[in-house]
KOLMARLO-72606 format. One record per residue (C-alpha): residue in three letters; x, z negated, y. Coordinates in Angstrom, 3 decimals. Layout:
N
<zakol><code>Ala</code><x>X</x><z>Z</z><y>Y</y></zakol>
...
//
This chain:
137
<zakol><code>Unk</code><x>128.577</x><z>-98.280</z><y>184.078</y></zakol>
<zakol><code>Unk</code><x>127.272</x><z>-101.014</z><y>181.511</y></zakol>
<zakol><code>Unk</code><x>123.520</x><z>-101.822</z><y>181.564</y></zakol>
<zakol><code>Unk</code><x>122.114</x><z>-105.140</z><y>182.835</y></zakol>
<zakol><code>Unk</code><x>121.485</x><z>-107.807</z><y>179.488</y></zakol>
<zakol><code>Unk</code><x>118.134</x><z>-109.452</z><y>181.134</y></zakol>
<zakol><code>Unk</code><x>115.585</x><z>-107.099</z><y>181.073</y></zakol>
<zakol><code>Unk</code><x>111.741</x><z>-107.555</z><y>180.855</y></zakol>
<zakol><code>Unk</code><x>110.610</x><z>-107.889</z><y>177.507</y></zakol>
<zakol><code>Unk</code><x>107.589</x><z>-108.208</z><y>175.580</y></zakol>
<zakol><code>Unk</code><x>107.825</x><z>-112.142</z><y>175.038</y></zakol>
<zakol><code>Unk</code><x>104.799</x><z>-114.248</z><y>175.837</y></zakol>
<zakol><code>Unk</code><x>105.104</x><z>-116.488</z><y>179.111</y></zakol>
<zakol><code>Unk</code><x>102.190</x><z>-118.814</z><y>177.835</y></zakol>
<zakol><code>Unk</code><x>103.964</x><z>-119.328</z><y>175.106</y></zakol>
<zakol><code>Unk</code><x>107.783</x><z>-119.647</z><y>176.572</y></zakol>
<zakol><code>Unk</code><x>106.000</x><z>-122.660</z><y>178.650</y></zakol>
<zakol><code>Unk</code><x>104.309</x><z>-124.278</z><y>176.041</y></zakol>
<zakol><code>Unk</code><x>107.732</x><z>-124.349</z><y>173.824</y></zakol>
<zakol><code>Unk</code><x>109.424</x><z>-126.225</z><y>177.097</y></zakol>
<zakol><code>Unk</code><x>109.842</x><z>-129.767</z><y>175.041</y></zakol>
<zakol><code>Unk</code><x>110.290</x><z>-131.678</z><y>178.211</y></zakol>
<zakol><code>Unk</code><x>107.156</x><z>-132.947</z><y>179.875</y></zakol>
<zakol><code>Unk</code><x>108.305</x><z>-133.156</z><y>183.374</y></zakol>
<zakol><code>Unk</code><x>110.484</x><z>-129.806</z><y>182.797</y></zakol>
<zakol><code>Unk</code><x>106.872</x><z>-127.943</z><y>181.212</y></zakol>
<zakol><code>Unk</code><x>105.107</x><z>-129.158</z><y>184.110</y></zakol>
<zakol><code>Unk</code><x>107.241</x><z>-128.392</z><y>186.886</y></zakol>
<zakol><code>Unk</code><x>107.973</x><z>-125.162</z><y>185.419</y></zakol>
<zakol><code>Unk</code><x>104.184</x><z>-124.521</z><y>185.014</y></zakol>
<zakol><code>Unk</code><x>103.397</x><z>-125.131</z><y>188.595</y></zakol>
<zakol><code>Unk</code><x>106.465</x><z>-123.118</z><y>190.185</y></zakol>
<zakol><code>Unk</code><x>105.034</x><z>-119.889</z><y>187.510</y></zakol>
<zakol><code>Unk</code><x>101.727</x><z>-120.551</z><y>189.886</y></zakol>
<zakol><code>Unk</code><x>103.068</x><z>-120.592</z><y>192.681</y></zakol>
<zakol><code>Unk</code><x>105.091</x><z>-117.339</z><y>192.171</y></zakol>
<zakol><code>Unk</code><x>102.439</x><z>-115.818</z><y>191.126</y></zakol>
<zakol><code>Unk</code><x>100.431</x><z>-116.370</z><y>194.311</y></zakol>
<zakol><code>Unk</code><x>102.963</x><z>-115.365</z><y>196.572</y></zakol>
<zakol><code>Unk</code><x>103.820</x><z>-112.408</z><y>194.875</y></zakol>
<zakol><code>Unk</code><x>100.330</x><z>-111.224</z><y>193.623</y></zakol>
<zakol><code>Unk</code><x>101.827</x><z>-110.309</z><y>190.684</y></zakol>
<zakol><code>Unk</code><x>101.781</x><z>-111.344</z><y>186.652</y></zakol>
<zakol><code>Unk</code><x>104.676</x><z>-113.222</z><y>185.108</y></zakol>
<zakol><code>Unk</code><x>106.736</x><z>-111.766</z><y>182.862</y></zakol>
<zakol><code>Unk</code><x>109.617</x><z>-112.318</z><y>180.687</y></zakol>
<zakol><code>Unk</code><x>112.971</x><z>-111.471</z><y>181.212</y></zakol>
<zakol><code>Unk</code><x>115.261</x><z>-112.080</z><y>178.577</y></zakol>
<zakol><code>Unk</code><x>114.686</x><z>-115.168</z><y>176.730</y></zakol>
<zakol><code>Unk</code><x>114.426</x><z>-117.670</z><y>179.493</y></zakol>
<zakol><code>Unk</code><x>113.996</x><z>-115.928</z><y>182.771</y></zakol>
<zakol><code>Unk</code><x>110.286</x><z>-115.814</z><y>184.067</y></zakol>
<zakol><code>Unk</code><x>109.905</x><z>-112.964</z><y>186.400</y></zakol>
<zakol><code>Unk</code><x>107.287</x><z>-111.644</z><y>188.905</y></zakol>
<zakol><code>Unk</code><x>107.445</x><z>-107.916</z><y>189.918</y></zakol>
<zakol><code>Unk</code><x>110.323</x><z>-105.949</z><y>189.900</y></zakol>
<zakol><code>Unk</code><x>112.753</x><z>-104.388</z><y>192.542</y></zakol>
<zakol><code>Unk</code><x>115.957</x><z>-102.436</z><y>191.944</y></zakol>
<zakol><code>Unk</code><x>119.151</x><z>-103.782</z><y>193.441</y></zakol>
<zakol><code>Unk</code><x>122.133</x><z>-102.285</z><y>194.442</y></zakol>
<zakol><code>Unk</code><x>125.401</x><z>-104.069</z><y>194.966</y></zakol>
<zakol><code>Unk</code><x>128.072</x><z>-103.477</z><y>197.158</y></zakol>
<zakol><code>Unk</code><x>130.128</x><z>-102.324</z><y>194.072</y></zakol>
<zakol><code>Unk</code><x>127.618</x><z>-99.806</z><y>193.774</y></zakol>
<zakol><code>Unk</code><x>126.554</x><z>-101.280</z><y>190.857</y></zakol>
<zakol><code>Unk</code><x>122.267</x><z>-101.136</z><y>190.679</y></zakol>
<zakol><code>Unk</code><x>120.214</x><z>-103.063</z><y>188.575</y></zakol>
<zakol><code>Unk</code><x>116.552</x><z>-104.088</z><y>188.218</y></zakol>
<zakol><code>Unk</code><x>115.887</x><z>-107.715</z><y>188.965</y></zakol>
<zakol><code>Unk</code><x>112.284</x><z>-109.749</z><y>189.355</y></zakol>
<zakol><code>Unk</code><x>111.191</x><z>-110.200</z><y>193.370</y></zakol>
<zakol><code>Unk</code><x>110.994</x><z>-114.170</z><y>192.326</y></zakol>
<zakol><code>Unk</code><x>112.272</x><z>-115.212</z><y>188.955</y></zakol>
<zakol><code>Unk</code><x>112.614</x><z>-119.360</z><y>187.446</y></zakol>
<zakol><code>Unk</code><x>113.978</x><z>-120.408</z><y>184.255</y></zakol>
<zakol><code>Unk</code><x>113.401</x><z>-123.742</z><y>182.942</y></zakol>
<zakol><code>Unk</code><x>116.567</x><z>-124.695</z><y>181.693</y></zakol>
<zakol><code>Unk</code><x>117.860</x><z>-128.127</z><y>179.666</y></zakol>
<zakol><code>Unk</code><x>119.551</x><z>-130.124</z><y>182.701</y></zakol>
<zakol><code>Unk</code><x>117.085</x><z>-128.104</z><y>185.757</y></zakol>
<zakol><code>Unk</code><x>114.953</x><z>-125.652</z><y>187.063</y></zakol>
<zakol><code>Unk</code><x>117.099</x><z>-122.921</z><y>188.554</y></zakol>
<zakol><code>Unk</code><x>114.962</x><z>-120.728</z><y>191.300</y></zakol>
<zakol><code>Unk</code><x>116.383</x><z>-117.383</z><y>191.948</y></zakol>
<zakol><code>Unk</code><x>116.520</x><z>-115.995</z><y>195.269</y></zakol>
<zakol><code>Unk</code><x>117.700</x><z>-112.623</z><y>195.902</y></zakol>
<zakol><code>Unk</code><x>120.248</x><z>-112.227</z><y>197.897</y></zakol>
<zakol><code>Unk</code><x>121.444</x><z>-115.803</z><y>198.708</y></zakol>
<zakol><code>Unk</code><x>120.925</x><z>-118.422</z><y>201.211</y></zakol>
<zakol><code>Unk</code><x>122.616</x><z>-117.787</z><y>203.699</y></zakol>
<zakol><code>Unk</code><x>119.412</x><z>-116.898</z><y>205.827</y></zakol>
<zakol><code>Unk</code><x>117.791</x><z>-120.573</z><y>204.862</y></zakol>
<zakol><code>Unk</code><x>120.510</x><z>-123.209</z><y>205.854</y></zakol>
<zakol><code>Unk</code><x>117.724</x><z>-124.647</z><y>208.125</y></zakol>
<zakol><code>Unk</code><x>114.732</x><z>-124.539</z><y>205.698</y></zakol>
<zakol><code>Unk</code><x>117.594</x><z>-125.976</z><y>202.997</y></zakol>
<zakol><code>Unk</code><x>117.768</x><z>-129.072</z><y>205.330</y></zakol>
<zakol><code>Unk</code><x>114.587</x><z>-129.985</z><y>205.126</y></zakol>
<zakol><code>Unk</code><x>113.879</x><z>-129.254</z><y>200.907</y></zakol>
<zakol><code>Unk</code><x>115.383</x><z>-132.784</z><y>199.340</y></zakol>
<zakol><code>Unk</code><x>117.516</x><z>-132.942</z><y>196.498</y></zakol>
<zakol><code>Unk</code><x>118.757</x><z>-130.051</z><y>195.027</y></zakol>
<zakol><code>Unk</code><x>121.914</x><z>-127.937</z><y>194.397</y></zakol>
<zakol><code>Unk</code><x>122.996</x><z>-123.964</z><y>194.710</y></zakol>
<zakol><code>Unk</code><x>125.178</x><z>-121.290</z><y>193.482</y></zakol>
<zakol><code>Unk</code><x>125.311</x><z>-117.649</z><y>194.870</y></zakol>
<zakol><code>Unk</code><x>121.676</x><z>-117.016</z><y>194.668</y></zakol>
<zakol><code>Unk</code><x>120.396</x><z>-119.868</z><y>192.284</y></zakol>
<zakol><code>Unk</code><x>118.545</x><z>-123.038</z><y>193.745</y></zakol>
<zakol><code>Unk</code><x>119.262</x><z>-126.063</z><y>191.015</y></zakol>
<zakol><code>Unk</code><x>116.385</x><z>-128.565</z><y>191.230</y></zakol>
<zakol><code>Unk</code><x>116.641</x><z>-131.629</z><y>189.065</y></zakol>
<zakol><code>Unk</code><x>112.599</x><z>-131.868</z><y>189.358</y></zakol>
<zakol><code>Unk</code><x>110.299</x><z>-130.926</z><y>191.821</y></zakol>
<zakol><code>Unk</code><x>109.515</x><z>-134.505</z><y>192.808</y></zakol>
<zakol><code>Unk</code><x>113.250</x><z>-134.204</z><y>194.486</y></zakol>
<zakol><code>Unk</code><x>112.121</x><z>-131.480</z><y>196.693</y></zakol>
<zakol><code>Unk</code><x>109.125</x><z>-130.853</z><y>199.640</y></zakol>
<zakol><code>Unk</code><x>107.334</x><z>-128.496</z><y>198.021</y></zakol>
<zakol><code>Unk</code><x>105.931</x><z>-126.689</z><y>201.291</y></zakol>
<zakol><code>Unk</code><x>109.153</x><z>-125.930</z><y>201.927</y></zakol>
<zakol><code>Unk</code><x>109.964</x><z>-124.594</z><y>198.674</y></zakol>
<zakol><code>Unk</code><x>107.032</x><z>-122.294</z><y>198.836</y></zakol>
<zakol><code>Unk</code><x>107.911</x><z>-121.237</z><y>202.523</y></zakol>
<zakol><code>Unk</code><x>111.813</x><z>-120.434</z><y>200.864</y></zakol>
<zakol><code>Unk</code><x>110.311</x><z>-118.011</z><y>197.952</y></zakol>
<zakol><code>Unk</code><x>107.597</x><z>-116.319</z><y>200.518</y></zakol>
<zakol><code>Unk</code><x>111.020</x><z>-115.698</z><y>202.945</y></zakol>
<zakol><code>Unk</code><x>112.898</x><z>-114.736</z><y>199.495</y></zakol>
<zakol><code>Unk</code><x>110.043</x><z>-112.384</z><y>198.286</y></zakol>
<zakol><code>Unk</code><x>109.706</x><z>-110.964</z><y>202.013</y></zakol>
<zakol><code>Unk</code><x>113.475</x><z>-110.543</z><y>202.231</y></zakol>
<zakol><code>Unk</code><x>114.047</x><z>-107.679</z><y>199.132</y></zakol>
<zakol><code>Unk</code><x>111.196</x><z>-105.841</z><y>199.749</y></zakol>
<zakol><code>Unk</code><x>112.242</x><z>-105.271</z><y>203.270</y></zakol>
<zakol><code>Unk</code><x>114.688</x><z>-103.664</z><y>203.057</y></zakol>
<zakol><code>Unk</code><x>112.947</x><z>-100.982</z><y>199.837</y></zakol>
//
């Protein structure tokens, strides 16, 4: 069975946000690390080379595949901020309809800035996210 790429590594989080070159992106990216980090109590850390990751809970798939993955992970990237939420969203259709702008894939939550979005929600969608995983340990 192949080994997952994105693992936690050594890498400075301070520093990974300080090299963001956008403003808006650094700051937005800045204030979602904080808020991670209050709801899960827990020191960022970096996984890979653009993933910023709080805790740590191993997954298994349904191909019986297992992994280790962050309880709530971000990464800043060039055209959004992609939020990861384990395992998807299909538990949040109401919460999505109240958030504002924003786009998803299977478990990633696209948001152009976080002036698009309610950001009570947000936070209320990563405590339910966080809540979710650990569950079901």
């Amino acid at each position: 069975m192949a080994e997952a790429k994105t693992k936690p590594t050594k890498q400075s989080v301070a520093a990974f946000l300080e090299g963001i070159s956008d403003d808006t992106r650094r700051r937005d990216a800045t204030a979602v690390a904080a808020l991670m980090e209050q709801i899960t109590k827990t020191k960022p850390t970096m996984w890979g080379s653009s993933i910023v990751g709080f805790g740590s809970q191993r997954l298994k798939y349904a191909s019986g595949r297992e992994g280790d993955w962050p309880i709530a992970a971000f990464s800043p990237r060039k055209q959004n901020l992609v939020v990861y939420f384990m395992p998807g969203f299909d538990d949040y259709r109401e919460l999505l309809s109240k958030l504002g702008k924003y786009k998803t894939g299977k478990s990633c939550l696209y948001i152009n800035s976080l002036d698009d979005v309610h950001l009570p929600t947000l936070k209320t969608l990563i405590k339910k996210s966080v809540a979710q995983p650990r569950a079901k340990e």
